[in-house]
C-alpha positions in Angstrom: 16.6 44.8 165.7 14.4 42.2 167.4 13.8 38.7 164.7 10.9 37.4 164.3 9.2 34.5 166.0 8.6 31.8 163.9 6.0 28.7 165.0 5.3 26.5 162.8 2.0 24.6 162.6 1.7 20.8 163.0 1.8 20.4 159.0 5.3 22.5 159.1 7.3 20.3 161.3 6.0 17.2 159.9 7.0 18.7 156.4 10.6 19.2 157.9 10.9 16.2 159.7 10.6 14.2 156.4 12.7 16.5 154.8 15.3 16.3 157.1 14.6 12.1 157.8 15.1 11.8 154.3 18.5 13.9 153.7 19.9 11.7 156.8 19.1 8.5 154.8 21.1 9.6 151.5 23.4 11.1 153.8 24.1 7.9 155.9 24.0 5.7 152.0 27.0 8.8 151.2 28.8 7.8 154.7 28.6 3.9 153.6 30.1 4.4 150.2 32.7 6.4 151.6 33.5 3.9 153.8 33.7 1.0 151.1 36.0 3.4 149.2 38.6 4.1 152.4 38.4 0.0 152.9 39.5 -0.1 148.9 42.3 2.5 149.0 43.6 0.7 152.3 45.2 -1.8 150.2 48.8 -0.7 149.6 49.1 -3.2 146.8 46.3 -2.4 144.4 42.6 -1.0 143.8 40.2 -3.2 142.6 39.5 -0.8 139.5 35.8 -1.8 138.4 34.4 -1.9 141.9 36.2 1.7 142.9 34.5 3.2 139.7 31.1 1.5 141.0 32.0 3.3 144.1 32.5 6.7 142.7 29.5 6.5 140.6 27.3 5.7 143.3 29.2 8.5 145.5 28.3 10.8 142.5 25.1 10.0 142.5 24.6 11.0 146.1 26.5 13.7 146.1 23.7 14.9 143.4 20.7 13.4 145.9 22.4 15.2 148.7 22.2 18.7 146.8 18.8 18.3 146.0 18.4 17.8 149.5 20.2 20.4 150.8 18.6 23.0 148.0 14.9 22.0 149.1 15.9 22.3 153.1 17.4 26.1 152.4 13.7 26.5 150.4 11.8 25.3 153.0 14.1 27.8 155.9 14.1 30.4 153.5 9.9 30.6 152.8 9.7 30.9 156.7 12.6 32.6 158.2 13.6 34.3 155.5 17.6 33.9 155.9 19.5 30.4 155.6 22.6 31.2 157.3 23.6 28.3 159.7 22.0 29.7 162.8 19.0 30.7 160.9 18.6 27.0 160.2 19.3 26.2 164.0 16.9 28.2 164.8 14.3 27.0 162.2 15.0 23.3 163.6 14.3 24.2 167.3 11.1 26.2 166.5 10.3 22.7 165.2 11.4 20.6 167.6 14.5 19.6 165.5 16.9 20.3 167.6 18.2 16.9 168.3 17.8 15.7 164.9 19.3 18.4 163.6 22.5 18.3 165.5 22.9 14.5 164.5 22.5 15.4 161.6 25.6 17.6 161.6 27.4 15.2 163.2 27.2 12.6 160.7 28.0 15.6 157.8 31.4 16.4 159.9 32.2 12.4 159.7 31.4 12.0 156.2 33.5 15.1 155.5 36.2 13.8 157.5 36.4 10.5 155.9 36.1 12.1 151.8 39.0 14.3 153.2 40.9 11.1 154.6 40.2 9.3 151.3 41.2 12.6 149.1 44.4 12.5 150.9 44.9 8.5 150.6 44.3 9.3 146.7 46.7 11.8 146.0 49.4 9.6 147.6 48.8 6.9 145.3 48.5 9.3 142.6 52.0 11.0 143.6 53.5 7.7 143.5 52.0 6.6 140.3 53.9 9.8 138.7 57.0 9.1 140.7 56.9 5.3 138.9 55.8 6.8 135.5 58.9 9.1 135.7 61.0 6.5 136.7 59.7 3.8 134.0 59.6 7.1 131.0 63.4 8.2 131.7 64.0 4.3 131.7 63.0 4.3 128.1 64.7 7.1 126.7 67.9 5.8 128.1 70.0 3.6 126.2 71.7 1.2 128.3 74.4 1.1 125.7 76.4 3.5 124.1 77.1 4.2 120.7 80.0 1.9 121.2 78.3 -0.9 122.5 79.5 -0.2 126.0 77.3 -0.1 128.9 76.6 3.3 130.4 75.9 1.5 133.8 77.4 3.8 136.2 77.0 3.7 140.0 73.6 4.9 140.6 72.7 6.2 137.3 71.3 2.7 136.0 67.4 1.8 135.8 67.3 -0.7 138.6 69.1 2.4 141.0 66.3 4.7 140.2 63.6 2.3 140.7 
């Protein structure tokens, strides 16, 4: 089964170009927010909660621009090629003269991938420890620290301050 050649005209590749110019851009905006939000979570003492919302709105919002993106690109490979599996797309971007582009392009999706899984990772630690503490701080309150008697039930290692 041979594939078909595909050339685009002048019009095609210029179409592309600006296509793929301008999912770089909102990709490179995603990479800058995801850098803001690793510089946040590297304080070990606290998030600065309003600006980290910001963060993730904006993120949100890209991540929306970036599917948009992506959804017209597989339009555009699809119309002419027919398939959009990733070497389709390979293919597409060298019959266009892409190929450079397009493999800098990947490069920046593996960072900003690599950085959101980074972050993701950075966020359920915090989140693990924020159970551990709320554990900690809700057994704390549903344990009398004295007895019916009016006797301390401080034992080695059982009291709040042992636990914390």
């Amino acid at each position: 089964m041979t594939a078909t050649v595909f050339a685009p005209d002048a019009t095609l590749r210029q179409k592309v170009l600006d296509a793929l110019v301008g999912e770089y851009k909102a990709l490179h905006a995603f990479i800058e927010l995801l850098e803001r939000e690793q510089a946040l979570l590297q304080n070990t003492d606290s998030v600065d909660v309003d600006t980290f919302n910001q963060v993730v709105e904006r993120k949100s919002a890209l991540s929306e621009r970036l599917e948009r993106f992506s959804a017209a690109r597989l339009t555009l490979v699809g119309e002419h090629v027919g398939n959009t599996g990733r070497q389709s797309i390979a293919r597409f971007m060298s019959a266009c003269g892409l190929t450079r582009q397009w493999q800098d392009f990947l490069k920046q999706v593996a960072k900003a991938e690599q950085i959101n899984r980074l972050n993701g990772l950075k966020l359920q630690i915090r989140a693990d420890h924020n159970q551990r503490a709320l554990r900690v701080l809700h057994e704390a309150a549903g344990m009398s620290l004295y007895g019916a008697n009016g006797q301390s039930h401080a034992r080695g290692g059982s009291n709040l301050y042992s636990k914390a």
